[in-house]
N, C-alpha and C positions, 0 to 999 in steps of 0.2 A: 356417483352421488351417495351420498347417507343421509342417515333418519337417524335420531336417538329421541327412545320416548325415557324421559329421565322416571318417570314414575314408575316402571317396570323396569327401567334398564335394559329394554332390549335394542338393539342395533340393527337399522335394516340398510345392508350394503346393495348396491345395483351390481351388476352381472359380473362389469369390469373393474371391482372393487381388489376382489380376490387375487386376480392377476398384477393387476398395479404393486400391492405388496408382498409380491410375490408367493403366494400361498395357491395350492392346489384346489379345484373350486370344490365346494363346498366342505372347505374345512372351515370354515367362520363359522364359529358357533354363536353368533347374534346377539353376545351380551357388553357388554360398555369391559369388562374385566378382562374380557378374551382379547378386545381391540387391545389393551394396554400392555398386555404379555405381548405381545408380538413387537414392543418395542426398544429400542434401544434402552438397557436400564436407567443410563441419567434422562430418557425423558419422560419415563415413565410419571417421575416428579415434578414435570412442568408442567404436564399436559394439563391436569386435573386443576391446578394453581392458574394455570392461562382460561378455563373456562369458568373459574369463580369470578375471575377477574371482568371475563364478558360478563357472565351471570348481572353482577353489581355494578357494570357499566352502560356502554350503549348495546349491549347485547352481540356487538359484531364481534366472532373470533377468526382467531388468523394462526399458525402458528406450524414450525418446521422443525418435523423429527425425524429418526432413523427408526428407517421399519426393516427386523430381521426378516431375512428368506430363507426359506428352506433349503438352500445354499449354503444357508450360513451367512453371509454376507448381509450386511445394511446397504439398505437406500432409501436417500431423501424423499421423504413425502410433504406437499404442501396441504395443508387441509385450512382451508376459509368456510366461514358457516356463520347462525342465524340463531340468538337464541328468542323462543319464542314462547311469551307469557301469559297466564289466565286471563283474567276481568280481576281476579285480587293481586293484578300484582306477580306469582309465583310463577317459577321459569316452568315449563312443562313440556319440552322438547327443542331440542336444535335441529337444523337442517343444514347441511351443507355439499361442497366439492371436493373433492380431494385429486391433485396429481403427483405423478412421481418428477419430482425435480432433479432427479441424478444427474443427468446433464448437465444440466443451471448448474449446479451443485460444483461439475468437477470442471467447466469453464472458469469459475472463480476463483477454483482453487488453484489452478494452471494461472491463473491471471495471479493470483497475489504471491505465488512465487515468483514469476517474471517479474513482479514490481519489486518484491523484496533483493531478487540476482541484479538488479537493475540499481539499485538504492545502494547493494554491497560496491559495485564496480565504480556509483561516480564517488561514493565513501573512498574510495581507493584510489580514483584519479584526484579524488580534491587533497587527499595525504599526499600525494605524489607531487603534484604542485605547490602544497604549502611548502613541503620538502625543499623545489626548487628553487621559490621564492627566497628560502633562509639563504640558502647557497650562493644565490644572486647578491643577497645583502651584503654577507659573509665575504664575498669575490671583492662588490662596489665598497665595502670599508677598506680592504686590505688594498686596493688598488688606490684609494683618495686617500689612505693614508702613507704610499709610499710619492705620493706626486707632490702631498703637502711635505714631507719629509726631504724629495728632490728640491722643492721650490727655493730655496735659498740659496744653495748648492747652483741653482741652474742661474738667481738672479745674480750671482756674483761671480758665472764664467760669462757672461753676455759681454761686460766688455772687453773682456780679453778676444772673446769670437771675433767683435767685430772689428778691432785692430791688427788680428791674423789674417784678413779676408783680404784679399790683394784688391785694390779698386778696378774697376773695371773699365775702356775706353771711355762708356758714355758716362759713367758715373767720372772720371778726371775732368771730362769737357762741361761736364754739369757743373760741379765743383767750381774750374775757375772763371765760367762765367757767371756764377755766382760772388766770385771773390772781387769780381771787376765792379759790381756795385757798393763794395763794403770801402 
């Protein structure tokens, strides 16, 4: 947990504060300047902009940065808190929790690759079958255009076919007793 009394600026972290963002304990030197040095440069500019924003809103803040470690390395920290006002009105200290979300942090980021490798591959099947489809099209005209090009050719060997075709016993017996009612 933390305490910031905004009138003095001093910061008062709980035990397991230090640890979380990685720092040796008792290097926090307890002032609102020293929390912000420790963070990632771009959010050093937000942080301050996210609390005026509670300030002059409903007092709730919320907000996710990168805290360096003495490693070197950044980790996600969440920090939610409470701004808390005189009798005139005037903010005069937050209160809040902070955790480290690294985890959260690198499950999403695991996740939004998989979506985005996921998004490349049906990108890729759905080119593949538009592909196919053209090809399909591409086949069914040249094929309906070689049947409609047969079709005439084919209607004017029919009855040469069918006078080549030797009749066959039941088709003769059929034939003339058909002929014997005419």
């Amino acid at each position: 947990t933390w305490e910031w009394d905004m009138g003095t600026g001093n910061v008062r972290w709980s035990d397991n504060m230090e640890k979380i963002h990685g720092q040796t304990p008792g290097s926090f030197s307890g002032n609102f300047e020293s929390f912000l040095q420790g963070m990632h440069p771009d959010d050093r500019v937000t942080i301050p902009l996210l609390i005026q924003q509670s300030i002059a809103g409903d007092g709730k803040y919320s907000v996710l940065y990168r805290q360096c470690r003495t490693d070197g390395t950044f980790a996600w920290m969440e920090g939610k808190g409470q701004v808390f006002y005189d009798d005139a009105g005037r903010p005069t200290h937050m209160r809040g929790v902070c955790t480290d979300v690294a985890e959260r942090k690198q499950v999403e980021d695991d996740l939004r690759k998989e979506r985005e490798n996921l998004e490349a591959r049906l990108d890729e099947r759905t080119a593949k079958l538009h592909a196919a489809n053209r090809s399909l099209r591409e086949l069914s005209g040249r094929f309906l255009q070689r049947h409609d090009d047969a079709s005439p050719r084919l209607a004017r060997a029919l009855p040469d076919i069918r006078l080549t075709v030797p009749p066959s016993p039941a088709t003769s017996t059929h034939l003339s007793g058909c002929e014997a009612y005419h």
